[in-house]
Each structure stands twice: as C-alpha cells, then as structure tokens.
Residue frames relative to the residue before (quaternion, step in Angstrom):
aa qw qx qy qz dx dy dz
X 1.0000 0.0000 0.0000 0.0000 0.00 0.00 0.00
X 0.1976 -0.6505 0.6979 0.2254 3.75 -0.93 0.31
X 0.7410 -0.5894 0.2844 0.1504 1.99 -1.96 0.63
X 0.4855 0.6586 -0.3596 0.4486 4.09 1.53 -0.40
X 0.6681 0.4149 -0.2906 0.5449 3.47 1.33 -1.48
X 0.3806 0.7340 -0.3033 0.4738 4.08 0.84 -0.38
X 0.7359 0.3694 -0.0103 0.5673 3.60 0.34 -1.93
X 0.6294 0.3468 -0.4452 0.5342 3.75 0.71 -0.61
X 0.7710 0.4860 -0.3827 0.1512 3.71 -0.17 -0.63
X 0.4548 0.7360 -0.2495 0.4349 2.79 2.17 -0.69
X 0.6672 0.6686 -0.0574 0.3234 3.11 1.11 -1.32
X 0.5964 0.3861 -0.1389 0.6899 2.92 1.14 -1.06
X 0.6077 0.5591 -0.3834 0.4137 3.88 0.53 -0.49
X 0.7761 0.3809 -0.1899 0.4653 3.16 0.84 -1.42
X 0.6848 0.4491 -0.3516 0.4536 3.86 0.97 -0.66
X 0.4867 0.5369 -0.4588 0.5142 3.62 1.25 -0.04
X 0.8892 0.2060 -0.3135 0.2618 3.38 0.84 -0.58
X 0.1708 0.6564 -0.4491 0.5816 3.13 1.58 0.82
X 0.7338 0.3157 -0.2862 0.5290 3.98 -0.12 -0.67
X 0.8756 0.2681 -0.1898 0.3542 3.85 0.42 -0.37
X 0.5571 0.4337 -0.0570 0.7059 3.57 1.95 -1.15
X 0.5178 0.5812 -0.6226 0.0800 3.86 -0.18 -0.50
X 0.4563 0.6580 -0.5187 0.2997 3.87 1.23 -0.58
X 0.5588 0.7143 -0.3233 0.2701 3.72 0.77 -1.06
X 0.6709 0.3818 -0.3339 0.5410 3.34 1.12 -1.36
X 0.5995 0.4232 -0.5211 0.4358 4.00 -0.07 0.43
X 0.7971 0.3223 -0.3205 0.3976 3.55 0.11 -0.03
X 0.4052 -0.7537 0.3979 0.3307 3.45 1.23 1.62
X 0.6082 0.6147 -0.4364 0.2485 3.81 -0.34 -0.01
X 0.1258 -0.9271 0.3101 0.1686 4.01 -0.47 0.72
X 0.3603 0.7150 -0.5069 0.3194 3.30 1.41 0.32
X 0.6027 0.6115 -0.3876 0.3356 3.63 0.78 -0.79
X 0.5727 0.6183 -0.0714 0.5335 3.17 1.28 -1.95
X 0.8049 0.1400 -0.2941 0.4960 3.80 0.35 -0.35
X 0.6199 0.4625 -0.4093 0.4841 3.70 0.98 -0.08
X 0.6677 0.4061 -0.4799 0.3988 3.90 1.13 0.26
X 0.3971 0.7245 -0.3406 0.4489 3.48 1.78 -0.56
X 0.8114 0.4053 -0.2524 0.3373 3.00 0.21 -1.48
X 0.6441 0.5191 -0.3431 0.4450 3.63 1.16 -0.83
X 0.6776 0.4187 -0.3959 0.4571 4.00 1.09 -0.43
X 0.4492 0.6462 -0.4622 0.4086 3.49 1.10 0.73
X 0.7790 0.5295 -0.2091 0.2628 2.93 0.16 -1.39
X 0.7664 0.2400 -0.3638 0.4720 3.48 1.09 0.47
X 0.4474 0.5888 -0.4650 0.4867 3.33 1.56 0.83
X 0.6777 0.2407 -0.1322 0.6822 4.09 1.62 -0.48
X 0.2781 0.8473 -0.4523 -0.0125 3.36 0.36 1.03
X 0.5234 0.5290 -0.4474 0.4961 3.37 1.73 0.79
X 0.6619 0.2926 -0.4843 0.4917 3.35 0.91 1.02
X 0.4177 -0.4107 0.6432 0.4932 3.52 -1.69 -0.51
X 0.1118 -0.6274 0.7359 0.2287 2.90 -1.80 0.64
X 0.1189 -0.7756 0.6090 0.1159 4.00 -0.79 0.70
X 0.4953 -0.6630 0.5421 0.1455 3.55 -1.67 0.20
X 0.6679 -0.1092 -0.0449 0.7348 3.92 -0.18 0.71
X 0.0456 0.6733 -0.7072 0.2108 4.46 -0.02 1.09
X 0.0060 0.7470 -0.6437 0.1661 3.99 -0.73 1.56
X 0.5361 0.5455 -0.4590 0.4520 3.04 1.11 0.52
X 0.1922 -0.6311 0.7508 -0.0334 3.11 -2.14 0.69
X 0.8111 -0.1550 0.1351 0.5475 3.35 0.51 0.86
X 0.5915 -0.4069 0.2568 0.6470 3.11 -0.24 -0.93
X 0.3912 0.6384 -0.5314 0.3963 4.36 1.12 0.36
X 0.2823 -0.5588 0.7132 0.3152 3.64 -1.51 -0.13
X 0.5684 -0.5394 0.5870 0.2033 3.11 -1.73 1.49
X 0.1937 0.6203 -0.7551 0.0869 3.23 -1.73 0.89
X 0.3470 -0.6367 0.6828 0.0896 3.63 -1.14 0.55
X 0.4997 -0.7725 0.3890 0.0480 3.45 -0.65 0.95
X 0.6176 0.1037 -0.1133 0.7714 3.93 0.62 1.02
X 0.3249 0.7896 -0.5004 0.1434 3.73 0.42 -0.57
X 0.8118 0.4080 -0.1916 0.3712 2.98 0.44 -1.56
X 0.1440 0.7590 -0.4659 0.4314 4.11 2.20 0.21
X 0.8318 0.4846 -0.2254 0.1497 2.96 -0.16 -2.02
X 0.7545 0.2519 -0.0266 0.6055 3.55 1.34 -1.32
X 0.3530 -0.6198 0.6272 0.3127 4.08 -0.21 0.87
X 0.8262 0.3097 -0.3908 0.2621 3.86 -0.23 -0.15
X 0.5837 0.5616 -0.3814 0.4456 3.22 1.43 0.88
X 0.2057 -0.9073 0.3321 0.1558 3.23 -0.47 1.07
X 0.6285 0.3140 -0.1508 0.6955 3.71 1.67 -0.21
X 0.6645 -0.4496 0.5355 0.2638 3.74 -1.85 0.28
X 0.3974 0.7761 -0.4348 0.2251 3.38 1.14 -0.32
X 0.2829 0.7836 -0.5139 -0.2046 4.12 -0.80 -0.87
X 0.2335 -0.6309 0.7056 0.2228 3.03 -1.38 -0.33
X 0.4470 -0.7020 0.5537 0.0285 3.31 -0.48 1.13
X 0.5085 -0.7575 0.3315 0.2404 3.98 -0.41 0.90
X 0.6900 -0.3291 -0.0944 0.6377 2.69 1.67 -0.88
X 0.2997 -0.7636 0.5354 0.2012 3.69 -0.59 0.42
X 0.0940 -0.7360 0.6529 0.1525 3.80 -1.35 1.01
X 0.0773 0.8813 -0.3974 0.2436 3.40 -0.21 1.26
X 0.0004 -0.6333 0.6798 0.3699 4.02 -0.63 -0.69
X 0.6575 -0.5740 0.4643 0.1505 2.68 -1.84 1.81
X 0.7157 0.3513 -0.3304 0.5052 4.01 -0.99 0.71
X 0.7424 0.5429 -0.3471 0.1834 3.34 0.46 -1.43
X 0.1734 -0.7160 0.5308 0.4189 3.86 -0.14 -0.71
X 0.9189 -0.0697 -0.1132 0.3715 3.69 -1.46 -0.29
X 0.8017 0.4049 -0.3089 0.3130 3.78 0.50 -0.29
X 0.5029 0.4968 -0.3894 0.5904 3.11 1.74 0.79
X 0.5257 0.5913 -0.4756 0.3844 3.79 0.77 -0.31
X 0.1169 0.7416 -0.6547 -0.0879 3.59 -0.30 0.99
X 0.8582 -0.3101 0.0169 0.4088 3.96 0.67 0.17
X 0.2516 -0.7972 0.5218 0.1698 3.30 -0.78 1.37
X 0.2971 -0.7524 0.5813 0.0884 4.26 -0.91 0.97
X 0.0991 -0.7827 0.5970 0.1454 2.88 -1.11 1.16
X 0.2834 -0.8574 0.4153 0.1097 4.00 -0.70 0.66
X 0.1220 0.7571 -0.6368 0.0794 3.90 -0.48 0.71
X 0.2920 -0.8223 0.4423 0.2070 3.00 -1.79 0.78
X 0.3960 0.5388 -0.4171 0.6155 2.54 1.25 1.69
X 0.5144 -0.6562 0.4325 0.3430 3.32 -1.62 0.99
X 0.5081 0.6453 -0.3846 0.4213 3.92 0.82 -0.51
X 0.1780 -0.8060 0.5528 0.1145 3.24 -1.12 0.83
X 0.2003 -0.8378 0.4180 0.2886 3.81 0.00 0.42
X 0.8167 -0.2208 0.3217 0.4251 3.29 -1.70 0.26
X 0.6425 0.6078 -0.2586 0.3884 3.71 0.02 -1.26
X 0.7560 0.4587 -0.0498 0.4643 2.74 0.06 -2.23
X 0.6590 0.4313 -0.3598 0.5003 3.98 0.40 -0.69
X 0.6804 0.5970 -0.2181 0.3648 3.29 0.40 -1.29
X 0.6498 0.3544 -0.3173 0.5928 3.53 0.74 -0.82
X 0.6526 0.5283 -0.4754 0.2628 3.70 0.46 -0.96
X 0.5076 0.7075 -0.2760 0.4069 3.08 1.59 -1.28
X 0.8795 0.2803 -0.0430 0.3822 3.33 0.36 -1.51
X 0.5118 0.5164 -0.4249 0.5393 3.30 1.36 0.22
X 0.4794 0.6433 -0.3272 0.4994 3.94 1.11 -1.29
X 0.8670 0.3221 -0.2750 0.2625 4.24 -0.07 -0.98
X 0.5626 -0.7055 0.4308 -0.0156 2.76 -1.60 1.20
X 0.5473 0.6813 -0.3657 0.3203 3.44 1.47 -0.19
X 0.7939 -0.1221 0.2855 0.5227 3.77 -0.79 -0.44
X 0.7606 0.4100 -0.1591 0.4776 3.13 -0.07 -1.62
X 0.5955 0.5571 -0.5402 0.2078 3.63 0.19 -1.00
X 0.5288 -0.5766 0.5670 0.2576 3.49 -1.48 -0.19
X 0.9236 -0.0195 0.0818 0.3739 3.02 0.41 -1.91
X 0.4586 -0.7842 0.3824 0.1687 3.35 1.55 0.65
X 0.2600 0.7126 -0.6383 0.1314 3.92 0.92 0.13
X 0.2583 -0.7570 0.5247 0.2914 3.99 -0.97 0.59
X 0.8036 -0.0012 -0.3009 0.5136 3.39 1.00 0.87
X 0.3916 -0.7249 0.5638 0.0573 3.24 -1.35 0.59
X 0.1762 0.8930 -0.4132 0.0279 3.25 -0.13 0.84
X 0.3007 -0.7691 0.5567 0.0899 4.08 -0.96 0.80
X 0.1760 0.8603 -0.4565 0.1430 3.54 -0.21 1.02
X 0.2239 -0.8306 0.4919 -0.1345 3.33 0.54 2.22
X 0.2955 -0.8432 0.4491 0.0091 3.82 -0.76 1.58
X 0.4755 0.6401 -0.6034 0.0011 3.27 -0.46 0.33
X 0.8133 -0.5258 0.0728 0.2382 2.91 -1.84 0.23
X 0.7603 0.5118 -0.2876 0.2779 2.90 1.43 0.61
X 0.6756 -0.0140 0.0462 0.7357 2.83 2.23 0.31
X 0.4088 -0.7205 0.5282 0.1861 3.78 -1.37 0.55
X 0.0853 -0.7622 0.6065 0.2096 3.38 -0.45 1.16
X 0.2829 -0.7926 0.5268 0.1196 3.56 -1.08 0.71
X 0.0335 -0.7530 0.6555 0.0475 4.30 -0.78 0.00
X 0.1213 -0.6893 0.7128 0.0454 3.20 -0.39 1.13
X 0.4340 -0.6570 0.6164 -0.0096 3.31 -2.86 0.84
X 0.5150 0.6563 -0.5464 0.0736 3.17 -0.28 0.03
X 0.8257 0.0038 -0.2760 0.4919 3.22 -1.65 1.31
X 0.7281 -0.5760 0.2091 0.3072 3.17 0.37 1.56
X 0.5193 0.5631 -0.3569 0.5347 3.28 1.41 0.84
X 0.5128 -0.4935 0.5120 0.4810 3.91 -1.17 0.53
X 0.2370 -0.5121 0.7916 0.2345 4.26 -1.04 0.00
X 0.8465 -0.0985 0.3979 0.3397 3.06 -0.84 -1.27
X 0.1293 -0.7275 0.6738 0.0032 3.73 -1.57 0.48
X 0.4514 0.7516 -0.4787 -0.0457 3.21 -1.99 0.27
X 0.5524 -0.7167 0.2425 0.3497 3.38 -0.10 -0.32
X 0.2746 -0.7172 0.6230 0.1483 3.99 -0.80 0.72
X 0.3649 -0.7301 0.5653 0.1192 3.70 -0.17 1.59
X 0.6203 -0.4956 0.5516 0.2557 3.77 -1.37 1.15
X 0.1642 0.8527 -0.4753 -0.1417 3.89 -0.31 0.45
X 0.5448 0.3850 -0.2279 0.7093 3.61 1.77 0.59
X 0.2985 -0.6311 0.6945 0.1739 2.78 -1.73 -0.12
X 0.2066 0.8059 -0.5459 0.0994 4.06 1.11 0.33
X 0.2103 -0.8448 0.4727 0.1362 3.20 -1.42 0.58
C-alpha cells in the first residue's frame, strides 16, 4: 500500500469518527478515541487485524530500547503501541502500521520516537512497520504526522466535520 492510499483510509476513519464520536475529544482522555478509531478501521484494512495496546512481536513482548528515558512515567522499554495494523504472530512483513493517539494536538517525545523507531528499515531495525503514524484530537480537528523509514514523511490535519455524540 502507499502511502496516499494509507492517508485516505485514515481519513475516512477519522471523519467517520468526527460525525459519530466527536463528544470524546472534550473529555481529554484517549482510550475512548482509540477504541472508536480503531473499530472505523477495520473494514477499511480488512486483510489485516487491526488490535488496541498489541505488545506482541510474534510470540516476544515489544519493548524499544532506552524508551522508557524519554517519558519519567515509564518505568521499563516495554510498549504497547495504541494501535497496531498488522497480522497477529507474524513479525516484520506483516507490520503495515503501528498509531499512536492523544487527545491532544502535541505530540510528545516518546510517542515520536517510537514512531521513528518502530517505522525503520535498516539492519538494526526490529520492527519495520511501513508506516508510522501520530494522530492528536481535538475538538476541532485531527492533526496527524506520518513515518516512514524512521523519518517524519509528511503531516497535517483532518478538520472536525460534525459535532456527533
């Protein structure tokens, strides 16, 4: 998949949930916001699973090396990724993209990093996701920052087009 066809599906994911969910982005909190996301995927990637906090690596638990530096309330390398489009078990040639979610437009230190380092493709990498993606709510719109190869690609924003509740 590239990355334009990628960015459409999001879209439509995220303005579906803007027309039905937009109440969420006022009550600053993102589990709600990535468990309604995650369900207007799943029939826009329906040759993958699409899973919610997913710490797997096969059958290993994801961690990210130093990781846990980046954000004083983390205490181990461990993660859990917000959401992950993927098939469950496999390792790097199924990772089509892991999402990170806030209900806020700011991305943090953490959150980039991993996208970064989950997103590369070199030798070293681990998990090879072929996109990375950051997708910060508020109530008027989603600012997004897309990854690939462990680099920012691109950014912008999907505008609030409802108010659903």
């Amino acid at each position: 998949m590239n990355s334009a066809d990628f960015l459409r599906k999001i879209s439509i994911a995220v303005k579906e949930f803007y027309e039905n969910d937009s109440v969420l982005t006022t009550l600053n909190t993102e589990r709600p916001i990535v468990h309604r996301i995650a369900l207007y995927l799943e029939p826009l990637f329906k040759e993958s699973n699409i899973d919610c906090d997913y710490n797997r690596y096969g059958s290993r638990t994801k961690a990210l090396e130093q990781i846990h530096e980046r954000n004083p309330n983390r205490s181990t390398d461990m993660i859990y990724p917000d959401i992950v489009i993927h098939r469950r078990l496999s390792e790097e040639r199924d990772n089509a993209a892991v999402i990170e979610v806030k209900s806020t437009a700011d991305i943090d230190d953490c959150d980039r990093m991993k996208l970064e380092l989950m997103t590369r493709v070199d030798e070293a990498a681990q998990y090879k996701y072929q996109f990375g993606l950051f997708l910060g709510f508020e109530t008027s719109g989603c600012k997004w920052i897309l990854f690939v190869n462990g680099e920012r690609s691109a950014e912008g924003t999907i505008r609030a087009t409802s108010s659903g509740s």
